[in-house]
N, C-alpha and C positions, 0 to 999 in steps of 0.2 A: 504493500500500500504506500502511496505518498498522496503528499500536499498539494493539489490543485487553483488555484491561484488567478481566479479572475477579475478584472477591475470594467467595468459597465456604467458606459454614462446615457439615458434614456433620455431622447430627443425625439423632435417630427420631423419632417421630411418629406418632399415628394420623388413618388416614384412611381410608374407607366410598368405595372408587371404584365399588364395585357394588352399594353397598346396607350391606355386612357389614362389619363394622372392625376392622381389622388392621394391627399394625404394620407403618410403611413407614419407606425413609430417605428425609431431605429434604432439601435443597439451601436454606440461609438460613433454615432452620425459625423459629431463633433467630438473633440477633447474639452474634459472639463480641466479649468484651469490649474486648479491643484493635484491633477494626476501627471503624471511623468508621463511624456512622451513616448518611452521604451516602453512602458506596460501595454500599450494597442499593438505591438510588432508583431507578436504572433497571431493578434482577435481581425477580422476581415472589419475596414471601416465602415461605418453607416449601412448595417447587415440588416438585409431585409428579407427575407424573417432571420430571425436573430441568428446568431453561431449556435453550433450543435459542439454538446460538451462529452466528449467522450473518455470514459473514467476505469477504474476495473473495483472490484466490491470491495468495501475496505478502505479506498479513498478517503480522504479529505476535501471537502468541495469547501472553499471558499470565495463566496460571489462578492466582490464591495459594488453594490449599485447606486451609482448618482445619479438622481430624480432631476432632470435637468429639461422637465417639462414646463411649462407658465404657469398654468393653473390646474392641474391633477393631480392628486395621488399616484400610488404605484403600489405594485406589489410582484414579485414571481413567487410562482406556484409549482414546488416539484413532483407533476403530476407521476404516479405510478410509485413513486419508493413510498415506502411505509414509516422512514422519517422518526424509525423508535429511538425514543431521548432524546429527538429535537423536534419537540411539537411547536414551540415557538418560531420555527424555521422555515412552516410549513407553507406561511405566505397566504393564507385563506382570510381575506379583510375582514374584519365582524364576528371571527374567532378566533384566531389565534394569532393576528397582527392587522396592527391601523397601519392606512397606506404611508407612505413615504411621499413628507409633504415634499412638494416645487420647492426645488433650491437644498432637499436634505437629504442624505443616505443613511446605508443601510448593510450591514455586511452578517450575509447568509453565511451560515457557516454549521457543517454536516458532517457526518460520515456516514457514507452510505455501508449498508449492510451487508456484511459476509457473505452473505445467504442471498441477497439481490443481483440480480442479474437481469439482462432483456433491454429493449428497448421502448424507453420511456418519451416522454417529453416535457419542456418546460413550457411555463405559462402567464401572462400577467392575469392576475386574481382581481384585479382594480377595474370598476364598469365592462365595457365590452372592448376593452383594449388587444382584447387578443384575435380579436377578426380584424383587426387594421395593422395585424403582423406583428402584435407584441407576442414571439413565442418562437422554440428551437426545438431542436431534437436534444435528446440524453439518451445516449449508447452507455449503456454498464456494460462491457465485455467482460465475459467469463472465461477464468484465463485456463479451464481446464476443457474447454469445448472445441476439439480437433477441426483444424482447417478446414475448409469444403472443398470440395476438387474444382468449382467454377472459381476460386479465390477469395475477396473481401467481400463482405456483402454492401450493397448501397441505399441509403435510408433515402426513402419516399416520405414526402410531408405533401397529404392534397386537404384542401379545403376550399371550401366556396370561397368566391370573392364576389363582394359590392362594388357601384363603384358610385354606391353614397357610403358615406362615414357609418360606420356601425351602430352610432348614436340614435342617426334617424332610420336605419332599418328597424331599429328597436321599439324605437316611437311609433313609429306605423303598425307593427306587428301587435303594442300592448294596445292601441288605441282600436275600439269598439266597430269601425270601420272596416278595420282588415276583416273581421268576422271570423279570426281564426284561420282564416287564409297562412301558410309560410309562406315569405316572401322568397323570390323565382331568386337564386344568384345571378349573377348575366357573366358570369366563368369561372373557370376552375382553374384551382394555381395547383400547379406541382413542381414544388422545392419553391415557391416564392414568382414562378413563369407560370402564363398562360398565353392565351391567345382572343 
């Protein structure tokens, strides 16, 4: 096991993943001014959808996230581990953590389990920030699970895309009008592309 070591400063940003452009959030869009320059060399800048954190069980996961939004909260959410002995880590706004105001951080910090393995993902927990690409992959590699003859495997991330802001699919959807209607996506992104 070792020490994983990430620094995340959570911005908006526009970006055309189907053609049409629309704000998203981004993960290192910009550098916040009191992070070192050398800590983004290995994270891909202003990542949309966010970096995928690939760990093995036993790890040390620590995230330092700066909230380098205007006016929202924040939170990630390490969807799929089970997070025993760090329930405060868990990133679930309204239970186990208030977001991370605009302008403050916040440093995640875990071990993930002996016993955990598979592939996971992360998530912002904070309104519906994760349909406008707040969220990555989490690969827990299992270091005793023999090669596959085709090589490495490649993680897939699809999810519908809007190309209104999440806010107002959401509004239309609770509002008495849609009648229960889902609202139609107008494309599908896989790894953060569509068409």
């Amino acid at each position: 096991p070792t020490t994983l070591t990430l620094d995340w400063n959570i911005t908006r940003g526009v970006r055309a993943p189907d053609g049409v452009e629309k704000p998203v959030y981004l993960v290192n869009g910009s550098i916040h001014p009191y992070m070192s320059c050398a800590l983004f060399t290995k994270q891909t800048p202003g990542a949309f959808p966010g970096p995928t954190i690939e760990a093995r069980p036993g790890d040390r996961l620590v995230v330092n996230v700066f909230n380098g939004l205007d006016s929202e909260g924040v939170s990630i959410h390490w969807h799929g581990l089970r997070m025993k002995g760090f329930n405060r880590m868990d990133g679930a706004v309204g239970f186990t953590q208030c977001p991370i105001p605009p302008g403050g951080d916040f440093v995640y910090d875990f071990t993930i389990g002996d016993d955990e393995h598979g592939t996971f993902w992360w998530h912002s927990h904070s309104q519906v920030q994760r349909g406008d690409g707040l969220y990555g992959g989490l690969v827990v590699h299992d270091p005793t699970a023999p090669l596959t003859q085709h090589g490495d495997d490649v993680l897939v991330l699809i999810g519908d895309w809007y190309h209104r802001a999440q806010a107002e699919v959401l509004a239309w959807f609770a509002d008495f009008s849609s009648l229960g209607n889902e609202p139609v996506p107008d494309s599908l992104l896989v790894n953060g592309n569509g068409r």
